[in-house]
C-alpha positions in Angstrom: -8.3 89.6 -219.6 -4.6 88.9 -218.5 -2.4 92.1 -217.4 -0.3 93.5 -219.9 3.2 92.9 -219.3 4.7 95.5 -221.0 4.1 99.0 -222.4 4.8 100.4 -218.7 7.3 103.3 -220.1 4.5 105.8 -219.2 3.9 104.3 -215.8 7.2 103.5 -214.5 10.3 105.7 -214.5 13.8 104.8 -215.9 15.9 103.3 -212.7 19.5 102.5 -213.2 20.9 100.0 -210.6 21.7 101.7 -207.3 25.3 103.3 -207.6 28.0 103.3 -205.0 28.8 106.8 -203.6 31.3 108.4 -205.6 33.7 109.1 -202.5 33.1 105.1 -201.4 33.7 103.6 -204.9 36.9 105.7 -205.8 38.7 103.8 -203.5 38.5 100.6 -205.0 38.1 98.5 -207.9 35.2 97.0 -207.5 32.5 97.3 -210.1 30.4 100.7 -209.1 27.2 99.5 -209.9 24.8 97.4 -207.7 22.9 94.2 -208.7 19.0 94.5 -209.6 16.7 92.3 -207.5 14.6 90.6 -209.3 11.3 92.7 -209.2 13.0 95.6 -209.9 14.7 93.8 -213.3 11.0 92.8 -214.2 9.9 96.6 -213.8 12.3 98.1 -216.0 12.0 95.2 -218.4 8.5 95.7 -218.6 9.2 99.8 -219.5 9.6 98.0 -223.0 7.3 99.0 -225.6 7.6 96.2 -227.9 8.0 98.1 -231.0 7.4 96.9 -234.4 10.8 98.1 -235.7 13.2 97.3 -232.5 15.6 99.9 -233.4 17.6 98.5 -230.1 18.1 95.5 -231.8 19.3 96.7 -234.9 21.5 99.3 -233.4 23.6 96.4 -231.7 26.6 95.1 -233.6 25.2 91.6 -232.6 21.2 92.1 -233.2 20.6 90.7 -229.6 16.8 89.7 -229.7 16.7 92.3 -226.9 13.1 92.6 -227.0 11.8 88.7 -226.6 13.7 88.6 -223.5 13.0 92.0 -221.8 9.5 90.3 -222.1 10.9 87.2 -221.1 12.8 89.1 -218.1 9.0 90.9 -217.3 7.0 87.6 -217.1 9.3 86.1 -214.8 10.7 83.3 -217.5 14.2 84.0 -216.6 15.6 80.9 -217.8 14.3 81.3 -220.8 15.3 85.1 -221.3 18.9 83.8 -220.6 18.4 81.0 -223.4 17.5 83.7 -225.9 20.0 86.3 -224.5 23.1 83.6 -225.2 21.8 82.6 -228.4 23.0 85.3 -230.3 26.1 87.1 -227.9 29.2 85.0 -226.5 29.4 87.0 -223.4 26.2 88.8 -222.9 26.9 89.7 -218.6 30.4 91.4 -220.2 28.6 93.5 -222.7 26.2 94.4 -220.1 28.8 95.8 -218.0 31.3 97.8 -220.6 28.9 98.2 -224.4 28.4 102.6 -224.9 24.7 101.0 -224.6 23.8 105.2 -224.8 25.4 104.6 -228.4 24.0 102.0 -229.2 20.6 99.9 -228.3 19.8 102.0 -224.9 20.7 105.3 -227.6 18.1 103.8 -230.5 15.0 103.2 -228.1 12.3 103.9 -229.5 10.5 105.4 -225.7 14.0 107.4 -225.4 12.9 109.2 -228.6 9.7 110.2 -227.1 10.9 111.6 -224.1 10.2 108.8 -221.8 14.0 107.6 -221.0 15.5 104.3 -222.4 15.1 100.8 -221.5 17.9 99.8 -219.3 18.8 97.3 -221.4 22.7 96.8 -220.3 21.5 96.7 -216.7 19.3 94.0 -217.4 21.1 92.0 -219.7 23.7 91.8 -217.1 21.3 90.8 -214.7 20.3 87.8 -216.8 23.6 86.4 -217.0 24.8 86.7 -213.6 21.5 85.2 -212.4 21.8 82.2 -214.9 25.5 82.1 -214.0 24.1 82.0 -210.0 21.4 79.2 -210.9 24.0 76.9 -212.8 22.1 77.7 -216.0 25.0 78.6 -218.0 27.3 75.4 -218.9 30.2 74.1 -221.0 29.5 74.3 -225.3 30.8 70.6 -225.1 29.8 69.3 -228.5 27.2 66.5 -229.4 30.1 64.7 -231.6 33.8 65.4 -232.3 35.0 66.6 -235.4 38.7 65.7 -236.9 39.6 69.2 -237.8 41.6 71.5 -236.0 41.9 75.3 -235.6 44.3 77.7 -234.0 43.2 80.9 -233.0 45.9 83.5 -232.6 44.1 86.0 -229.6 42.4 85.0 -226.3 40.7 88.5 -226.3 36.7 89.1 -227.0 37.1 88.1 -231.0 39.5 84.9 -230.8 37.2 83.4 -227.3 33.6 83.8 -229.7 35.3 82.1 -232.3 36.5 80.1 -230.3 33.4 78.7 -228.5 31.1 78.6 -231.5 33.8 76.1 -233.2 34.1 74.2 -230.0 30.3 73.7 -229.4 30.2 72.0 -233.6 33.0 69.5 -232.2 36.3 71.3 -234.0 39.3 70.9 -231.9 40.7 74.4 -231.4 43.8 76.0 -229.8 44.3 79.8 -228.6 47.6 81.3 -228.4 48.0 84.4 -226.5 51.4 86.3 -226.0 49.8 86.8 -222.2 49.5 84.6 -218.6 45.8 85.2 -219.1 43.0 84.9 -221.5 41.2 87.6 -222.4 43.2 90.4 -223.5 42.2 93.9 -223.3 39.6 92.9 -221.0 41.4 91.3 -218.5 44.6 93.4 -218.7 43.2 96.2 -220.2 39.6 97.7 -218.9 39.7 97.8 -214.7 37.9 96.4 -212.6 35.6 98.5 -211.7 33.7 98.3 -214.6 34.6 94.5 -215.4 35.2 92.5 -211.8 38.0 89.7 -213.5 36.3 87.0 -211.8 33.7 87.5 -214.7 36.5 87.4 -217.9 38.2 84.2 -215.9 35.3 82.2 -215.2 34.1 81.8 -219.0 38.3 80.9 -220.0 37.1 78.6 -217.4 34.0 76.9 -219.4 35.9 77.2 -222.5 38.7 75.0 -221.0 35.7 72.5 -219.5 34.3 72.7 -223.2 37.6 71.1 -224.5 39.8 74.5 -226.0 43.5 74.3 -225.4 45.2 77.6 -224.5 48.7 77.8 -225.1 49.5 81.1 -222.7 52.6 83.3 -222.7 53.3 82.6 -226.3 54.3 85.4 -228.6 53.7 84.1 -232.2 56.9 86.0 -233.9 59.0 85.1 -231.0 58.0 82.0 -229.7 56.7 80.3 -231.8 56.8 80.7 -235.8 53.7 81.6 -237.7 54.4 78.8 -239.9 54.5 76.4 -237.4 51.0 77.2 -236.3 49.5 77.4 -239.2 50.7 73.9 -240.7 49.6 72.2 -237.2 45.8 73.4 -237.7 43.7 73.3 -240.8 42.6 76.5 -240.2 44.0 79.7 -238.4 42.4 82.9 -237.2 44.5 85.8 -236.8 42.8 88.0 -234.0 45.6 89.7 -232.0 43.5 93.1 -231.9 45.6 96.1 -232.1 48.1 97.2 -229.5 50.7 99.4 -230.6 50.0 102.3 -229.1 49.9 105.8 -230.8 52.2 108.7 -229.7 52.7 112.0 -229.3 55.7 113.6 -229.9 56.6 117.6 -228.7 59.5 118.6 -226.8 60.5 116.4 -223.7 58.0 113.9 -224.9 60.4 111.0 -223.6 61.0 112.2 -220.5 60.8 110.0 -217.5 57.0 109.5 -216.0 55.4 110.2 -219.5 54.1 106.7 -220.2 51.3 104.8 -222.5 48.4 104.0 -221.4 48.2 100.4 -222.3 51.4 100.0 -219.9 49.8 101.7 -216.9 46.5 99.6 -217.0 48.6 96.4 -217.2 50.2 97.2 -214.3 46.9 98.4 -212.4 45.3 95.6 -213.1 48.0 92.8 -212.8 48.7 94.6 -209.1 45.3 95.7 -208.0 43.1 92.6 -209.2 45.2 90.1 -209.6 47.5 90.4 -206.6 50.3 90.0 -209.3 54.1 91.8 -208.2 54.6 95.0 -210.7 58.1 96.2 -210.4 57.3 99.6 -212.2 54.0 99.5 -210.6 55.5 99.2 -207.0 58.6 101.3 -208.1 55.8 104.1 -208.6 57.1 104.0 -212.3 53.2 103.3 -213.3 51.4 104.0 -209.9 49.8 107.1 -209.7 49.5 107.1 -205.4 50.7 110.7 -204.4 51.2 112.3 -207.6 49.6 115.6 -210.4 47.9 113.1 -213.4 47.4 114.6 -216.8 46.0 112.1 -219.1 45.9 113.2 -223.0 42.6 111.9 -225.0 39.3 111.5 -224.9 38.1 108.3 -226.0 37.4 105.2 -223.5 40.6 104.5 -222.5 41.5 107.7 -221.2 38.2 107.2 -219.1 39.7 104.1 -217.7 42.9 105.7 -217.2 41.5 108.9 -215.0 39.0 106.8 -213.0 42.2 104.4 -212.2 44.4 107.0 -211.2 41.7 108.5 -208.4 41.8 105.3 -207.0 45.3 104.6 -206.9 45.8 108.4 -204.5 46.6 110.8 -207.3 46.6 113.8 -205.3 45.1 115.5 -208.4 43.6 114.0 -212.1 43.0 116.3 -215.4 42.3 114.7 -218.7 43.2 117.4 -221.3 40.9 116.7 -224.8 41.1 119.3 -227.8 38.0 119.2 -228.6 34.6 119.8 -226.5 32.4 117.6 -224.3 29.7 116.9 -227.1 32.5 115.5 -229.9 33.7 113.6 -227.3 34.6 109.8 -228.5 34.6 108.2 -224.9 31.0 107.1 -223.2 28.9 110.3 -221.7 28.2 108.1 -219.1 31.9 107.2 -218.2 32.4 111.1 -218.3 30.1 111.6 -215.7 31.1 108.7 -213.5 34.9 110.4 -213.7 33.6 113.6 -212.9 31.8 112.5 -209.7 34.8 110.8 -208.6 37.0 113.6 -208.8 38.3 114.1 -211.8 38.9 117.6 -213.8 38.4 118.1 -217.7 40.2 120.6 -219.5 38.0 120.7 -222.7 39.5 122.3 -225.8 43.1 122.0 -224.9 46.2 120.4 -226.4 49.5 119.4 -225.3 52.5 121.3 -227.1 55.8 119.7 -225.0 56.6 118.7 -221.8 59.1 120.2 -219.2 61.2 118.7 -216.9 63.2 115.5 -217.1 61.2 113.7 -214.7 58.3 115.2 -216.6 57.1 118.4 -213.9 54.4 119.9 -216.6 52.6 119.6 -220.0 52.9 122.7 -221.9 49.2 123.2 -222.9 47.6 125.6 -225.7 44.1 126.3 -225.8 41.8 124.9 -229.1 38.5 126.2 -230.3 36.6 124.3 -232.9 36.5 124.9 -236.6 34.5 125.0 -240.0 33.2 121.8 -240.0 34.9 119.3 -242.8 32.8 117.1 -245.0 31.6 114.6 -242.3 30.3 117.8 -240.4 32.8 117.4 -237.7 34.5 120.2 -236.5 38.3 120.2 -236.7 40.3 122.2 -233.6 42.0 125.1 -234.8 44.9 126.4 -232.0 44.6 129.7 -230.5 47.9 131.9 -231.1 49.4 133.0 -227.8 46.8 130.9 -225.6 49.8 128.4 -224.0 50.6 127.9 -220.5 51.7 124.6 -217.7 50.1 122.4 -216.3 52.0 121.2 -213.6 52.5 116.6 -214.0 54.1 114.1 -211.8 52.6 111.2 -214.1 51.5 111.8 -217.8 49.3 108.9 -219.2 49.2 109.2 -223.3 45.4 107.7 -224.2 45.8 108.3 -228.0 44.2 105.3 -229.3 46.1 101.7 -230.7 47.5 101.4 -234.2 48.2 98.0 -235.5 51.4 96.0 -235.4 53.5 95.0 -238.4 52.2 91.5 -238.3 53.9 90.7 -242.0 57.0 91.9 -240.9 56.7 90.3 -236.9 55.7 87.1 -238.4 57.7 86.8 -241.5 54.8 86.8 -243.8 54.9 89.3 -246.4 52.3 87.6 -248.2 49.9 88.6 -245.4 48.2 91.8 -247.0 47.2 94.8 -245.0 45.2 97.6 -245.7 47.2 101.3 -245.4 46.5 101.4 -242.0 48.2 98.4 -241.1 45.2 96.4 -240.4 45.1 92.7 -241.9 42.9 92.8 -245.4 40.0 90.2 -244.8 36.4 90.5 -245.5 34.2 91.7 -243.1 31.5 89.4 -243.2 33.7 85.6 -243.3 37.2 87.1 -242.2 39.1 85.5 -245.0 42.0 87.0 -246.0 43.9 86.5 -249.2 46.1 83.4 -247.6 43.8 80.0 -248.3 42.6 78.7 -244.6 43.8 82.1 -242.8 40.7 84.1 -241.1 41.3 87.5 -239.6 38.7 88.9 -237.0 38.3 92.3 -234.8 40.4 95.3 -234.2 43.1 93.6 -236.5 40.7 94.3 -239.2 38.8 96.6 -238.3 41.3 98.9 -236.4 40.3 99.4 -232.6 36.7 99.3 -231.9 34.4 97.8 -229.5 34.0 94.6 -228.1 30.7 94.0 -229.0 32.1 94.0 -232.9 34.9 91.6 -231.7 32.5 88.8 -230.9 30.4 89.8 -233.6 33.5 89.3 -236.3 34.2 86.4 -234.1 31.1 84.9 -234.3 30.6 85.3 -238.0 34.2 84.0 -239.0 33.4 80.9 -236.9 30.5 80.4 -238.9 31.8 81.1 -242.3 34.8 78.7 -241.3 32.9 75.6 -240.7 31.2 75.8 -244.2 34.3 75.9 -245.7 35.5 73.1 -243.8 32.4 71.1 -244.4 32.4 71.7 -247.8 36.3 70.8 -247.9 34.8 67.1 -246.0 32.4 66.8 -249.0 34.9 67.5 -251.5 37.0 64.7 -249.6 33.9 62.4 -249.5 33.5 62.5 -253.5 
């Protein structure tokens, strides 16, 4: 009788990849965890237990068949595992890297439940990729035979790029426009390095410009080029700009000099420190933390990326001031702990009243504690009377999350409706929105969330919009 595979949970124990030592890795910006070899990527593949009800696969935005190619990974048909991996995600090595897996798939395994530790699924879907990627396994979606109809995506970030490869690969001619120099948005300006190397985002805006899409860079629709114009050049147009307006916090002295926004810093960080690019404010020390007292304000995955930058760049000190506790904490447990080793201080149930000094010198802090719970059972923070006090800040990084832009109002499109939160009003499923052959996908719909649900929306409106347009062909054939 052959070996069984699988079922090895009991056997073999949960190993992440090896990770750099936290006072080696938070000097630099390359991505802190280690490659698996290839027996040790079979191993933990083979930890699966090949559950009836794959609750991993269920719990991911993009139902990745993640247990056909852990078996795949196990028995060595690594090829194949690839084949099935792609089949169903745009970017599986980049979900690998930067997915809350502990949220979501590596979070719902079944052999986590039972006390055995979780599949390492991200770890080995990255390996996948980067091995297929490595053995030349992973080409261009040039189509079989062109179509006549054209589409312009508005967005190069994770949404726009799935739509725009699953349109490209059925023979559509498609454009991107992107107010950036870069594709990929928020992950190539906005999540650093060491947790997404750029060479990875850059080398699939590489296939997708072998496939045959045309990016039109360092074009701000609004500005640059009229809404209009793009729509009546393209029989179809998706609308996925994601959100960037960031949110912010006012309190005395909250536009004092060094108090900046998040999105700005990383920009900078990453044009400068990855990209080689010249920064003014970045080289000014305007956005550079080298030398300086950090307070970052929020809790969520940003603020993560902004504390773990900041220790890299010299900050003589980094606090991240949240006002709730570690367990309601929206941002990845796991990035919490990667901060932590690398130097970073939380100051849990604490929230920022004003600011002194003009440069900023301190955040005025009061302590929280948490609350009744409200009807979704979270607890709201109530403040504690007489509890303030400073906390001495060179740089202040506000991480309070992104808000949508006024697109209507940027664009000149008052037509386009939006939900009371800004965001555009299309449906979830197809991405239409109210305006005939306009598709909205991602944050811009869905408000900021993760990039797993980009490509998902991505994926799904690209779908949805080539049965319309062949049934718009069939209509034209009668």
């Amino acid at each position: 009788m052959a070996k069984q595979p699988m079922l090895k949970f009991v056997d073999v124990s949960r190993t992440m990849p090896e990770k750099r030592e936290a006072t080696v890795r938070n000097k630099d910006f390359d991505e802190i965890y280690a490659e698996y070899a290839a027996a040790k990527a079979e191993e933990q593949a083979s930890r699966c237990s090949q559950c009836g009800v794959p609750y991993c696969q269920s719990h991911c935005p993009l139902h990745n068949n993640i247990p056909d190619w852990l078996r795949l990974t196990a028995t060595g048909r690594l090829e194949e595992a690839y084949e099935v991996s792609q089949a169903t995600n745009t970017f599986p090595e980049i979900c690998g890297r930067i997915c809350p897996q502990d949220r979501l798939c590596e979070g719902n395994c079944v052999i986590e439940k039972s006390g055995h530790g979780t599949v390492t699924i991200g770890s080995v879907e990255k390996y996948i990729t980067d091995t297929a990627w490595e053995k030349g396994w992973v080409k261009p979606g040039l189509p079989s035979q062109e179509r006549s109809e054209s589409v312009g995506i508005i967005g190069a970030g994770p949404g726009g790029l799935a739509a725009a490869d699953l349109l490209r690969r059925a023979g559509v001619q498609v454009t991107v426009y992107d107010r950036y120099d870069r594709a990929g948005g928020l992950l190539t300006y906005g999540i650093p390095g060491f947790k997404l190397e750029k060479d990875v985002v850059m080398r699939r805006f590489d296939q997708l410009e072998q496939a045959g899409v045309r990016f039109v860079l360092n074009c701000a629709v609004g500005q640059d080029m009229a809404f209009e114009d793009i729509r009546a050049q393209h029989d179809a147009v998706i609308i996925a700009t994601g959100v960037y307006k960031s949110r912010d916090l006012g309190g005395v002295g909250s536009d004092a000099e060094g108090i900046v926004k998040a999105i700005d810093y990383l920009t900078a960080s990453n044009r400068a420190s990855n990209f080689g690019d010249s920064v003014p404010e970045f080289e000014s020390g305007a956005l550079n933390a080298e030398g300086k007292k950090v307070v970052v304000i929020g809790g969520g995955d940003t603020a993560m990326d902004c504390v773990r930058t900041a220790i890299r760049q010299g900050a003589t000190s980094v606090k991240c001031l949240y006002r709730r506790d570690r367990a309601n904490m929206p941002g990845s447990q796991r990035e919490v702990q990667n901060a932590e080793e690398e130097g970073v201080q939380f100051e849990w149930l604490t929230a920022p009243k004003g600011f002194k000094g003009e440069p900023v010198s301190a955040v005025v802090v009061e302590k929280m504690r948490l609350g009744v719970p409200d009807a979704t059972g979270r607890q709201s923070p109530e403040l504690i009377e007489g509890s303030a006090y400073e906390e001495p800040a060179d740089l202040v990084i506000k991480a309070l999350g992104f808000s949508p832009e006024d697109l209507p109002t940027l664009w000149g499109q008052p037509e386009l409706e939006v939900t009371r939160w800004g965001t555009i009003k299309a449906e979830f499923t197809t991405g239409r929105t109210a305006l005939p052959g306009v598709y909205a996908v991602g944050d811009i719909v869905r408000g900021a969330s993760l990039v797993v649900w980009a490509i998902r929306d991505g994926r799904d409106c690209a779908e949805a919009l080539l049965t319309d347009l062949n049934a718009k062909a069939a209509v034209a054939a009668e």
